[in-house]
VONU-655141 format. One record per residue (C-alpha): x, y, z; residue number from 1. Coordinates in nm, 2 decimals, always signed. Example, Ala and Ser with C-alpha at 12.3 -4.5 7.8 and 13.67 -1.06 7.14 Angstrom:
REM VONU-655141
east:+1.23 | north:-0.45 | up:+0.78 | fivo:1
east:+1.37 | north:-0.11 | up:+0.71 | fivo:2
END
This chain:
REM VONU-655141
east:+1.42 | north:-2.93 | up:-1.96 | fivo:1
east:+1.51 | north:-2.57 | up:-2.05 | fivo:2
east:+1.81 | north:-2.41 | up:-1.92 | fivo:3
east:+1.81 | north:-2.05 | up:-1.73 | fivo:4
east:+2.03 | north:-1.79 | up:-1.82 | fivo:5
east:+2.33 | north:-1.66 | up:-1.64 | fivo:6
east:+2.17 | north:-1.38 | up:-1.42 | fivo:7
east:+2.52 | north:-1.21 | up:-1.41 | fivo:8
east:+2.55 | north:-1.15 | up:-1.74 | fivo:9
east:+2.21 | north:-0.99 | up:-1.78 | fivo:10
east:+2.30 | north:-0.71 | up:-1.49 | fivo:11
east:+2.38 | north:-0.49 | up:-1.83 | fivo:12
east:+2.02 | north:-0.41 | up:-1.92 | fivo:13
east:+1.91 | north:-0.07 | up:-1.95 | fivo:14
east:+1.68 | north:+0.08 | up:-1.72 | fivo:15
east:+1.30 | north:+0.15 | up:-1.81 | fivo:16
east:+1.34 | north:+0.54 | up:-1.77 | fivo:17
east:+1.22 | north:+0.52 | up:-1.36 | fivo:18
east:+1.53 | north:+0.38 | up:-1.21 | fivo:19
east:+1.39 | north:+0.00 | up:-1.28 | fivo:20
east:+1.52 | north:-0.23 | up:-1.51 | fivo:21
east:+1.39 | north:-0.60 | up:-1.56 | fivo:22
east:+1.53 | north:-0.89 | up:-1.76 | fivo:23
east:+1.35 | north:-1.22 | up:-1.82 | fivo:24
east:+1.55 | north:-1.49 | up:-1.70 | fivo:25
east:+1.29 | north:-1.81 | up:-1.83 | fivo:26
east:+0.94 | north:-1.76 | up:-1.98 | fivo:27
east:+0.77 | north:-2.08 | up:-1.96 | fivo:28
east:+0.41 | north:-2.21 | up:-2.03 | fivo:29
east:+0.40 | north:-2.20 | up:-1.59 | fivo:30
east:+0.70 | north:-2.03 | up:-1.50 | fivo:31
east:+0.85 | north:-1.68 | up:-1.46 | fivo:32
east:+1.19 | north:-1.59 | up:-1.37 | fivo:33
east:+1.30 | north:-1.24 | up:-1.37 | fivo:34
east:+1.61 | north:-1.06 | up:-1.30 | fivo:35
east:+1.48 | north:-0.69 | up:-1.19 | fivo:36
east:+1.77 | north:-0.41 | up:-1.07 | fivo:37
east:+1.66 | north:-0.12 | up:-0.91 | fivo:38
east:+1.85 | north:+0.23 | up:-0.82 | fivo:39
east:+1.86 | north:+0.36 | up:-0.51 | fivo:40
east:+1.55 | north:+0.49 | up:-0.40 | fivo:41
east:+1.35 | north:+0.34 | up:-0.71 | fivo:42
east:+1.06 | north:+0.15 | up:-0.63 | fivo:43
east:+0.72 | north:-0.03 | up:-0.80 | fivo:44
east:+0.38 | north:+0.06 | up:-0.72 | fivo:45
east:+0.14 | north:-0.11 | up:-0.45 | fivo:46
east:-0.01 | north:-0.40 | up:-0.69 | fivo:47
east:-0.11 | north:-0.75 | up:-0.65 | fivo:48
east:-0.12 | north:-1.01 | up:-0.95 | fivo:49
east:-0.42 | north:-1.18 | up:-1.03 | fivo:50
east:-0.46 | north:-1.53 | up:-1.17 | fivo:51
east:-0.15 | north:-1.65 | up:-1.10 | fivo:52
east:+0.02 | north:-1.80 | up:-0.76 | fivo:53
east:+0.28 | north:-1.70 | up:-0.49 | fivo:54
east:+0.57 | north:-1.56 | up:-0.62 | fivo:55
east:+0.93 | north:-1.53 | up:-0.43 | fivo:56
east:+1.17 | north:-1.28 | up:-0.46 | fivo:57
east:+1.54 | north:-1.34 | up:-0.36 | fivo:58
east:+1.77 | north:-1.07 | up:-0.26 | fivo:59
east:+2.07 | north:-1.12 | up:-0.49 | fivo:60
east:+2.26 | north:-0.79 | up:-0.41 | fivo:61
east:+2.18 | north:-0.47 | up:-0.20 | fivo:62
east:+1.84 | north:-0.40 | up:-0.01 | fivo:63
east:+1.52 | north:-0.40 | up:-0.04 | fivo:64
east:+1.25 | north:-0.25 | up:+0.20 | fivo:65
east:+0.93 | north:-0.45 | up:+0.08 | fivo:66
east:+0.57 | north:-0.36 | up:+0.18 | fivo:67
east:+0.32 | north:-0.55 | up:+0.21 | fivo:68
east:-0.08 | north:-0.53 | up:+0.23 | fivo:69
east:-0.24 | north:-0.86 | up:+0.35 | fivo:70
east:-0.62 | north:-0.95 | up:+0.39 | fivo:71
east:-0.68 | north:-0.80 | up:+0.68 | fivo:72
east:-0.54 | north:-0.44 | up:+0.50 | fivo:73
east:-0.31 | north:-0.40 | up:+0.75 | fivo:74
east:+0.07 | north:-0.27 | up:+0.63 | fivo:75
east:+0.39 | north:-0.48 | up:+0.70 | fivo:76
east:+0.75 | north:-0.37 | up:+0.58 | fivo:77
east:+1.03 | north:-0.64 | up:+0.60 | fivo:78
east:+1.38 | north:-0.51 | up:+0.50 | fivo:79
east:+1.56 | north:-0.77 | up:+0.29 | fivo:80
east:+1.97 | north:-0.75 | up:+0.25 | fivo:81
east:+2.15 | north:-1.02 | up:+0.00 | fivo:82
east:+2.06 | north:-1.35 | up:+0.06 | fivo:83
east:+1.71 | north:-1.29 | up:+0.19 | fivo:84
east:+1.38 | north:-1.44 | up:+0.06 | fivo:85
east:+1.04 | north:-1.32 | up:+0.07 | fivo:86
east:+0.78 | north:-1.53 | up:-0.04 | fivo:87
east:+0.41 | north:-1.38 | up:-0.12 | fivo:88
east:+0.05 | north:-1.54 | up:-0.14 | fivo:89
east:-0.16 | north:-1.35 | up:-0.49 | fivo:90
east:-0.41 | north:-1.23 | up:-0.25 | fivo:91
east:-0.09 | north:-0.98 | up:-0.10 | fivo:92
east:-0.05 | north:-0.63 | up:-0.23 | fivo:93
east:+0.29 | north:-0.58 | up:-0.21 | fivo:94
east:+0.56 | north:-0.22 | up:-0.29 | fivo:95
east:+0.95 | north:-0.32 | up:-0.34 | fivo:96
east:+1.16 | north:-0.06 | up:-0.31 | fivo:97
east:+1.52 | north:+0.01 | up:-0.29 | fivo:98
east:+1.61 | north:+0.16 | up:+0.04 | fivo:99
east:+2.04 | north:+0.11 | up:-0.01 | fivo:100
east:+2.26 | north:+0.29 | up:-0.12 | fivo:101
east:+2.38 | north:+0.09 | up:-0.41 | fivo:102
east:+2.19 | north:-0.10 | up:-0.68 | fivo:103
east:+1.94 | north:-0.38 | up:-0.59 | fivo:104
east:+1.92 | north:-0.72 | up:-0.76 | fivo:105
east:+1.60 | north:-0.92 | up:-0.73 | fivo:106
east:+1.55 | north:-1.25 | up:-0.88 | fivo:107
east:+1.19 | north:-1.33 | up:-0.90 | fivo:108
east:+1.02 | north:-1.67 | up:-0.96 | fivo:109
east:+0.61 | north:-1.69 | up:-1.02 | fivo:110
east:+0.37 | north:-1.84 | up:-1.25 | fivo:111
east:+0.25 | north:-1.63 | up:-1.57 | fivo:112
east:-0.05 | north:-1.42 | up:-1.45 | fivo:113
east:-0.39 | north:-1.26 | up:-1.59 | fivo:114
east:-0.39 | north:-0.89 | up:-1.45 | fivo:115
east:-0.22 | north:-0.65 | up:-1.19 | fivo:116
east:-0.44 | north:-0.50 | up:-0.95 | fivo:117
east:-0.30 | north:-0.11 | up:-0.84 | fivo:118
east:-0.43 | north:-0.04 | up:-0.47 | fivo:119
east:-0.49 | north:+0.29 | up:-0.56 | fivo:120
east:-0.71 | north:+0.20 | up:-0.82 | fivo:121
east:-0.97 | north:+0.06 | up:-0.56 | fivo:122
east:-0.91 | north:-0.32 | up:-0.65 | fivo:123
east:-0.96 | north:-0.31 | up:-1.05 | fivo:124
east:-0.77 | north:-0.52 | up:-1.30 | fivo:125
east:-0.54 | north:-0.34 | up:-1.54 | fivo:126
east:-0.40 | north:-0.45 | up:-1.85 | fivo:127
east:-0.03 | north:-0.40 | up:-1.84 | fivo:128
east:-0.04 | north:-0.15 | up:-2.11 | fivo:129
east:-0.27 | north:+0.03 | up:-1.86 | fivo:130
east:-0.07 | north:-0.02 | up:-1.59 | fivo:131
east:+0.22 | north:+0.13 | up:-1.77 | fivo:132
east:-0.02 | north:+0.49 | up:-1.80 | fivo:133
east:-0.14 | north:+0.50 | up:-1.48 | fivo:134
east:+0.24 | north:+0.45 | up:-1.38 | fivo:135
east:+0.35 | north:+0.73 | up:-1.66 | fivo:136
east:+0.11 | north:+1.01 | up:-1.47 | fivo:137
east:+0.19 | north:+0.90 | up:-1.16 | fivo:138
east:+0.60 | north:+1.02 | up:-1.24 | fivo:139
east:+0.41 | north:+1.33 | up:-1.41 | fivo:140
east:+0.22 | north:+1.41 | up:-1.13 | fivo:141
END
């Protein structure tokens, strides 16, 4: 049995430069659990994972407008407030985004994955050293 951090005590961690800031909670062989804080108005990119499973996000603090992509490429935005789960297949494209005025807390539970998948790039696998480029001249641009 491992034991999980404290996620209060990890609300300290500095931000990744775009208003994001995540913090592994547990980083097992087949299971994730990250802490991730957003400012208001930050948000990710549309992206799926690949080669992983569901994952589910619960709202610790703040809220959260999340936007999701299914099969059927039609758009769906659920606004989450503290205390609200969202739970997402890997076939799902999903965009969190911070639409309070005060920070949001996310704690986020999946299985380890192979790729992410950027809508915009027409449905190919990045590494997430890609990723992280294709994010950089998207802030540039």
């Amino acid at each position: 049995m491992r034991r999980a951090q404290n996620v209060w005590k990890l609300l300290d961690f500095a931000e990744d430069g775009d208003g994001r800031g995540h913090a592994k909670v547990l980083n097992g062989d087949d299971l994730e659990v990250e802490l991730n804080c957003y400012t208001p108005s930050a948000e990710n990119f549309l992206h799926r994972h690949v080669g992983g499973s569901s994952q589910l996000f619960f709202v610790l603090q703040g809220q959260a407008t999340l936007t999701v992509v299914d099969s059927a490429d039609e758009r769906h935005e659920l606004v989450l407030e503290a205390g609200d789960t969202a739970l997402l297949a890997e076939s799902e494209y999903y965009k969190l985004r911070n639409s309070g005025d005060t920070n949001l807390v996310v704690y986020r539970v999946r299985s380890p994955y192979e790729g992410v998948v950027l809508f915009e790039e027409d449905g190919r696998v990045v590494s997430e050293d890609e990723r992280a480029d294709i994010e950089a001249g998207y802030e540039r641009g």
